[in-house]
N, C-alpha and C positions, 0 to 999 in steps of 0.2 A: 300383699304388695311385693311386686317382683323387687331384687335386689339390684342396685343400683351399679351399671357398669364401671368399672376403672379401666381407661385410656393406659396402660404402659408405653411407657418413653422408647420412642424408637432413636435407634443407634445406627451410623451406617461406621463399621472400620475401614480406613483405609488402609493398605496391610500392601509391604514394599515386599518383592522376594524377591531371591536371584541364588538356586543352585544349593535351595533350602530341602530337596523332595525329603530328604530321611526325618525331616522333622515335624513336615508340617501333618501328619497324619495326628498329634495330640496335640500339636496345637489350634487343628480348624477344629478337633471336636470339643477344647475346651472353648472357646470362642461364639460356635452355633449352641453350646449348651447354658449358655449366659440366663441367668435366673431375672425375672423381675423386669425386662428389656423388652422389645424387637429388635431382633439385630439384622441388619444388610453387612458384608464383606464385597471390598470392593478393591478388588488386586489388582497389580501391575509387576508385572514379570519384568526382572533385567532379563535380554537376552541369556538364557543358560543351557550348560551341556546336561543335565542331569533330569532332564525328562520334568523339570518343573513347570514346564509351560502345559505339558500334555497329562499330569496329576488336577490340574487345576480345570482343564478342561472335562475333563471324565468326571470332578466334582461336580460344576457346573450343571452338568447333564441329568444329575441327579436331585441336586440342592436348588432352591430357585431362589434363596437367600445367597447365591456366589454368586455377584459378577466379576468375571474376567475382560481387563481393559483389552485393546489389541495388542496381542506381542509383537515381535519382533525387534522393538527398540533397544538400544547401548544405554543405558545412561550410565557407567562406571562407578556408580557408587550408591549410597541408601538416600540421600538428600535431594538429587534432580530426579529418583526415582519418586520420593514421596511429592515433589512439587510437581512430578506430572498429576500426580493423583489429586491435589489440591485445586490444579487446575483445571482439571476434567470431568469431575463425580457433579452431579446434581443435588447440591449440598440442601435445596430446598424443600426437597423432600422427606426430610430429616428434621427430628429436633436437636439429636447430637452427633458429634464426630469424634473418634476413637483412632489414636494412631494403633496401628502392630508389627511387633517385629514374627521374624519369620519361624523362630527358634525358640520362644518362650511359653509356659504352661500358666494359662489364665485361671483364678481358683474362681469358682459358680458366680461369685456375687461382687465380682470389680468392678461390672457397668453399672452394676443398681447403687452400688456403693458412692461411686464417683457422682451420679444421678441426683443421687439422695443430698451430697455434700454438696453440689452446686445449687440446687434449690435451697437449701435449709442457710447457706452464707451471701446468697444471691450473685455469688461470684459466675464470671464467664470464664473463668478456664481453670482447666481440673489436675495434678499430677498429686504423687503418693513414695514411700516409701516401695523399700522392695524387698524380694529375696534372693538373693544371687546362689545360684546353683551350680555345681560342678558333676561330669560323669564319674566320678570319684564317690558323689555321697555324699560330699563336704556341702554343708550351706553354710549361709551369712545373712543375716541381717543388715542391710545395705542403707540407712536414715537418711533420708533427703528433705524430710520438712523443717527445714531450722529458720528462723525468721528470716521474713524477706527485708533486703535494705533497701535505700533511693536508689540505687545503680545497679543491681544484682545485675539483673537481665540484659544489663550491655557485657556482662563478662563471665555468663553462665545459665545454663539452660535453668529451669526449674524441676530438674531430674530426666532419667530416660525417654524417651520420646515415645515410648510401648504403655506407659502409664499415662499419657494423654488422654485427657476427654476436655471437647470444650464445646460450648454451645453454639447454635447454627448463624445466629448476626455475627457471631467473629469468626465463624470460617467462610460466610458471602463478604468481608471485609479483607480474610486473607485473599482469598480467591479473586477476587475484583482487585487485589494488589499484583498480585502475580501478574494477572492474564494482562494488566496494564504495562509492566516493566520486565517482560520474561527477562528480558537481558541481567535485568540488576540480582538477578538470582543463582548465574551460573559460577560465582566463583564462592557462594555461602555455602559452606561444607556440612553444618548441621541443620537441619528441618526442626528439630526440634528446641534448639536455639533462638532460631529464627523466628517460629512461633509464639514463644514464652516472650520474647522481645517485642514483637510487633504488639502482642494483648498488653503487654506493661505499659509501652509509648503511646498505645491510644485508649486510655484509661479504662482499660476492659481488667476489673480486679480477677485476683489467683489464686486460688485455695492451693498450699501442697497440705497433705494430708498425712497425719502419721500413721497408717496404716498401709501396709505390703498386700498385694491385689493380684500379684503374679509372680510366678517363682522364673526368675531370670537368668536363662541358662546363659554360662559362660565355656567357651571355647576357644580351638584359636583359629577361627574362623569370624570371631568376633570385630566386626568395621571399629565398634566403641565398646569396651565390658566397661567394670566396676572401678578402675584405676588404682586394685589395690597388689604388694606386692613391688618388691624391689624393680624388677622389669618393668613394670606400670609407671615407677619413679625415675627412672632411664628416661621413659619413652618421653613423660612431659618435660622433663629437662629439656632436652634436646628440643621438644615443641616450642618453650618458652626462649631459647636462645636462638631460635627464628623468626621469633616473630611474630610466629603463628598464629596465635591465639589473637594478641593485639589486632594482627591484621584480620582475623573474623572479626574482631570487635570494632575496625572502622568500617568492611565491609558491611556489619547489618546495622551500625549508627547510621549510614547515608542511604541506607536501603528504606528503613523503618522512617527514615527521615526528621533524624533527631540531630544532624549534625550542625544543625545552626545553634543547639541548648549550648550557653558558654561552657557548662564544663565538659562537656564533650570536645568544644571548638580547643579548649585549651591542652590537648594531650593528642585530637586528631595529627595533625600536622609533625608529632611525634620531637626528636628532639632530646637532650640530658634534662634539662631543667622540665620542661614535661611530663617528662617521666618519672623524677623525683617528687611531683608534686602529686603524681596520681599515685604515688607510692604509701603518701599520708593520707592519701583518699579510700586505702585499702577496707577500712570499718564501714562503707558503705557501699560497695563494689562486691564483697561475696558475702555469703551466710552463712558460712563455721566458721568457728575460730581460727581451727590451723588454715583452712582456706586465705582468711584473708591473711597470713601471714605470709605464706605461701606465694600470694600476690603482692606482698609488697618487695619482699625478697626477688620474683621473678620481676618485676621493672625496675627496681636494682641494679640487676644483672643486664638489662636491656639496655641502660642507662650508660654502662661499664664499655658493653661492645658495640653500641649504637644500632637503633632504629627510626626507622626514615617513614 
C-alpha cells in the first residue's frame, strides 16, 4: 500500500523593504528555508538608493518562489508599504499569510510552528514572542504573549508585525477592507496594529504564543525595535504627550469601525473627564502589567495638557 500523501500548508510572506540590500541575503535564506511549509515571498520595494530593488530582481530570476511587486513607488514608511502588499498579492491562492521585516533572521520552523498553533487553537491569526538581537552579540528575550484583554487591540498591536501569521478568510476580509476605503488607511501608521485590530473587531480569535520564532535584529535604522532602554523611554514620552498613540487609536477605532461601541464613543471625542475615565479603563486596554500602568499615567498626562 503506497504511503498516503500530506498536503503541506502553503504560506505566501509579504515582506515590506526599502534600502535593506546588506540584510536581506540571510534573511531570504532563512525564509525560502522554512521547514514543514510552502512558502511564496511577495515583496514590495519602497523606492531605494541601495540596489534593493535590483537584489530582488536577480533573486527573482532565479527563485520562482520571489515575486517582486512593480517598483518604483514612495510610500515613506513600512505601513502604506505593507498595505500596498495587502492590497495587491492574490491572497486566494494561499492557505496563509506571513508578514516580514527586511532585517530579521527566521529560525527553520516559525511557519510550521505558527501553522501548527493556528490549527490546534482554531484561532485566525497568529503573533509569538521574540528575540531581539544587537550587532554587538547582545540578545534578549523580548515576551509578548501576556493575556489578552476587552480593549487590548484598540491600544496595542499583538507583538511585532514580522511575527504575523494569519489565515487566508481574514486577510480576503482585510484586503476587501482596504481596497474598499484606501483612503481610511493613509494616516494608520502601523500595519501591524491595524491588523491585530481589525481580526479582534470582527471576531476573528488570536493566539500570541510564548515562543520566539525569529531572532529580531535591532538597529538604528529601526522604523519600530523592542522599546527598551532609557532613549526608548524619551521617545514614548514624547509620543504620549502628543497624542499620538490616542490619535492611532481613534484612527483604526473608525477605521475597523468600532467607533459607534459606547466605550469607544466615550473617550473618542477626547476631552479631561474622558480621559480620566479611560485612565480607570487601563486593566483592560493593555496586557502587562507595567503596560497598563503605563497607560493610565500616559492619559493622565493627556488629561493635564489636553487632547482634542
Amino acid at each position: 500500500m503506497s504511503e498516503p500523501i500530506i498536503s503541506l500548508p502553503s504560506v505566501v510572506v509579504c515582506l515590506a523593504a526599502f534600502n535593506g540590500v546588506r540584510y536581506l541575503p540571510q534573511l531570504m535564506d532563512s525564509i525560502l528555508n522554512q521547514r514543514g511549509v510552502l512558502v511564496t515571498v511577495c515583496v514590495s520595494v519602497d523606492c531605494s538608493s541601495d540596489g534593493t530593488e535590483d537584489w530582488f530582481r536577480q533573486l527573482q530570476a532565479t527563485e520562482h518562489r520571489v515575486v517582486l511587486l512593480q517598483c518604483g513607488e514612495k510610500f515613506g514608511g513600512a505601513a502604506p508599504n505593507f498595505f500596498r502588499l495587502l492590497r495587491e498579492v492574490d491572497f486566494s491562492l494561499f492557505d496563509y499569510v506571513a508578514y516580514a521585516d527586511q532585517d530579521d533572521i527566521w529560525l527553520p520552523e516559525k511557519l510550521k510552528r505558527a501553522t501548527q498553533r493556528l490549527t490546534d487553537t482554531r484561532a485566525d491569526g497568529y503573533s509569538s514572542d521574540i528575540v531581539a538581537f544587537w550587532e554587538s552579540g547582545r540578545s534578549t528575550y523580548i515576551k509578548k504573549s501576556y493575556p489578552q484583554r476587552r480593549w487590548d487591540y484598540l491600544f496595542e498591536s499583538a507583538g511585532p508585525g514580522c511575527t504575523f501569521v494569519f489565515r487566508r478568510n481574514l486577510a480576503l476580509k482585510l484586503q476587501a477592507s482596504l481596497r474598499e476605503n484606501p483612503q481610511g488607511a493613509l494616516n494608520v501608521g502601523l500595519h501591524d496594529w491595524f491588523t491585530y485590530a481589525f481580526a479582534r473587531a470582527h471576531n476573528h480569535p488570536w493566539v500570541i504564543d510564548d515562543y520566539a520564532g525569529l531572532m529580531y535584529r535591532q538597529h538604528g535604522d529601526n522604523q519600530v525595535g523592542v522599546n527598551a532602554g532609557f532613549s526608548a523611554l524619551v521617545w514614548r514620552a514624547r509620543k504620549v504627550l502628543s497624542g499620538w498613540g490616542l490619535n492611532q487609536a481613534r484612527l483604526t477605532a473608525q477605521f475597523i469601525g468600532v467607533d459607534g461601541i459606547p466605550f469607544v464613543r466615550q473617550w473618542l471625542g477626547g476631552g479631561r473627564l474622558a480621559l480620566l475615565r479611560l485612565a480607570l479603563q487601563a486593566k483592560n486596554c493593555r496586557r502587562k502589567r507595567m503596560d497598563r500602568l503605563w497607560f493610565a499615567l500616559s492619559c493622565l498626562a493627556l488629561a493635564v495638557v489636553g487632547w482634542k
